[in-house]
N, C-alpha and C positions, 0 to 999 in steps of 0.2 A: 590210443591204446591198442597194444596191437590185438587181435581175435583170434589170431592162431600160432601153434608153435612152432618153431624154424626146425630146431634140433633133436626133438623127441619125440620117438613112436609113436603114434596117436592111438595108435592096437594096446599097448603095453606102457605108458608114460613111468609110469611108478617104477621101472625096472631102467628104465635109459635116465640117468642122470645127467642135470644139465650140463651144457660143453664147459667143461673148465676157460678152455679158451676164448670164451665171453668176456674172461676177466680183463678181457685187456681196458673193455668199457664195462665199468662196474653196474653201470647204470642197465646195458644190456643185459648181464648178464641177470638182474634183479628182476628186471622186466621177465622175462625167458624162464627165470627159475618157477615166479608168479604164475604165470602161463600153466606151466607144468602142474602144481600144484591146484588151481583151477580144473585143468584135466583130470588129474584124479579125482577132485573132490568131487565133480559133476558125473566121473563113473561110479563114484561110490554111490549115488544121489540114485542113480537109477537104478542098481540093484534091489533084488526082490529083498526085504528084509525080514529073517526070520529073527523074533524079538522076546523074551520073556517079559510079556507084560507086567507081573508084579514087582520083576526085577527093575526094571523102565519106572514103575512108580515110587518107588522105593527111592529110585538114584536120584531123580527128579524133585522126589519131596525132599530130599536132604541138603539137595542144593537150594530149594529153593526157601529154605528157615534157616539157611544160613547165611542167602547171600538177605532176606529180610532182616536178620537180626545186623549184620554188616554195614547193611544198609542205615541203620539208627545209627549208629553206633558212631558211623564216618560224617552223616549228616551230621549230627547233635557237635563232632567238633569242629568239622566245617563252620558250623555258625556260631560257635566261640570265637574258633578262630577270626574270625569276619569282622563278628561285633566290639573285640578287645583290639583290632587290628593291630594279630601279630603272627608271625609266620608257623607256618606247621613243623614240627618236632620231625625228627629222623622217627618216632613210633607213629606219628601220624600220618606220615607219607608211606611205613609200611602197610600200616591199615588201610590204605585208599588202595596199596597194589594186591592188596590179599582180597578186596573185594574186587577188582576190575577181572582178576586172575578168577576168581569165581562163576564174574558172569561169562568171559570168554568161553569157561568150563560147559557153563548152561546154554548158552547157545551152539556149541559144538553135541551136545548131545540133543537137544532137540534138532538140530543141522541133520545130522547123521541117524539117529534112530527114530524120533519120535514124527520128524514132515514123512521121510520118506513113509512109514509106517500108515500114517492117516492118510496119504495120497493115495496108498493101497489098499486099503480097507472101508474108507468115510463113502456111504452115500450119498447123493446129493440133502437129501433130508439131515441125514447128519450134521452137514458141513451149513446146513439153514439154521440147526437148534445150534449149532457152537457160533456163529456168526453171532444170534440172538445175545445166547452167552455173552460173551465177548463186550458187548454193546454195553445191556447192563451193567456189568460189571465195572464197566467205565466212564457209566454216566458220573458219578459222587465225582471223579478227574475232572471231568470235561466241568462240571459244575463251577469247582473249585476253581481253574483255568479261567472261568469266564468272570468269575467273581473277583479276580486277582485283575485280570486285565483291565478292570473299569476305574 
């Protein structure tokens, strides 16, 4: 994989579009585009973020009782589907891309506003009690996980 980009600014990526004339190899030119795209994202990553918190909580909890209600929803015919063995419906296959589209959603905003935010502002103590968090929170998983494996 390549680590750096051949054709674009490294000061400015966002502004120099990839060389069209990649295209001759589609594959380079996908690789190349990647790169770029990478580039940016990892300067957005380290900007200072100024963030309205309640705004951030707000987007976050919206996404995130939808992509759970989503989540049931696609499950539950998932294992119809499974157990009747028969294929999924053109509405079933939009409901799997309306949650995948969701979580892309949620991870692009935790991506971009919420790490960089806590890499800026978390204490070490902080980042001990969310660690704790975290754990908790997903022992009843890890439970469940072990229970299933046996």
């Amino acid at each position: 994989m390549k680590t750096e980009l051949d054709n674009a600014r490294l000061d400015d990526p966002y502004h120099q579009a990839t060389d069209i004339m990649l295209m001759e190899d589609p594959l380079e030119f996908i690789t190349e585009d990647h790169m770029r795209d990478k580039t940016v994202a990892e300067t957005m990553m380290r900007m200072k973020v100024d963030v309205d918190f309640a705004q951030l909580k707000t987007e976050l909890a919206s996404i995130h009782q939808a992509i759970q209600a989503e989540s049931k929803d696609v499950t539950a015919r998932l294992n119809s589907a499974r157990s009747d063995n028969e294929a999924l419906s053109v509405y079933d296959r939009s409901k799997i891309e309306t949650l995948a589209t969701r979580l892309r959603q949620d991870i692009l905003v935790e991506n971009t506003k919420l790490l960089p935010l806590a890499r800026n502002r978390l204490t070490s103590d902080d980042i001990a009690t969310l660690r704790s968090n975290m754990v908790q929170r997903r022992i009843p998983d890890m439970r469940g996980a072990s229970d299933n494996a046996r």
